[in-house]
N, C-alpha and C positions, 0 to 999 in steps of 0.2 A: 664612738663611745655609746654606750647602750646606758638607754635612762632606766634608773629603777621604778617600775609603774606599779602602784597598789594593785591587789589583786579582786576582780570584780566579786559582789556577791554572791552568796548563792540564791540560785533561783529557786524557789519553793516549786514543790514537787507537783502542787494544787494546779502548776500551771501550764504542766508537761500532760495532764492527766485528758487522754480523748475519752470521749463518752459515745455510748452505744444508747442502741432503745432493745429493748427485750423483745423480742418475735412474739405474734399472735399464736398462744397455743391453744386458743378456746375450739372445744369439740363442740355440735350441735347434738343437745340430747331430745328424744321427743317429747315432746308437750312442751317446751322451754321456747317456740314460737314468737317472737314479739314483731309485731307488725308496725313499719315508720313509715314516711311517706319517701320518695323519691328522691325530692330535694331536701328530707335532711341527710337521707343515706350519701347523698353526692357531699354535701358539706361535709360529713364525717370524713368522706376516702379526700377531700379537697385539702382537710388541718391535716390528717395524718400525713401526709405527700411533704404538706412544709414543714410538719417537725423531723420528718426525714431529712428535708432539705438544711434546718437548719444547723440539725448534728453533724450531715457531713461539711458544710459551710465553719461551722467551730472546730470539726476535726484537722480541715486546711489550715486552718489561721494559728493552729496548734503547732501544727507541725514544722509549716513558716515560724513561728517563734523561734521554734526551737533549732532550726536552720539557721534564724538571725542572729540568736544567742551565743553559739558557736564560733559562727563567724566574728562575732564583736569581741570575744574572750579572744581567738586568735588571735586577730591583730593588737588588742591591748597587750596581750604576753609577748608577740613577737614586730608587731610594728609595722607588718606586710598583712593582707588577705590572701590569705592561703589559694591553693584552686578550687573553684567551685563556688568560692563567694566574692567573685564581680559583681559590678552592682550590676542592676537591670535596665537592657535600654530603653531609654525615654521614645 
């Protein structure tokens, strides 16, 4: 006999939502010149590198959501894990 199971939430959309960074389109015009030293030029490409890292680091854990969320609505509608959402070995 099959149990009648409420039906999960919906997920807000805010959560499904991956985020990108906008590409460098700065041109160099002449006389626009500005002179920094070494090491902050290197600390600049160092933060840029992690907010890279971090967007694609949010992008995965996005996407695993949204893989888990799936799978959790499966089995609450049907009461088995479909294929594809075994859990993961330890």
């Amino acid at each position: 006999m099959r149990t009648e199971r409420p039906e999960l939430p919906a997920r807000p959309a805010e959560l499904a939502r991956t985020e990108t960074l906008k590409p460098f389109t700065a041109e160099p015009r002449p006389g626009d010149e500005v002179r920094i030293s070494r090491t902050v030029l290197a600390e600049l490409y160092e933060r840029s590198a992690e907010a890279i890292g971090a967007v694609e680091r949010l992008n995965a854990r996005i996407i695993a959501n949204g893989r888990l969320w799936s799978c959790t609505s499966a089995i609450w509608v049907t009461g088995e894990a479909p294929p594809g959402c075994a859990s993961p070995a330890p």
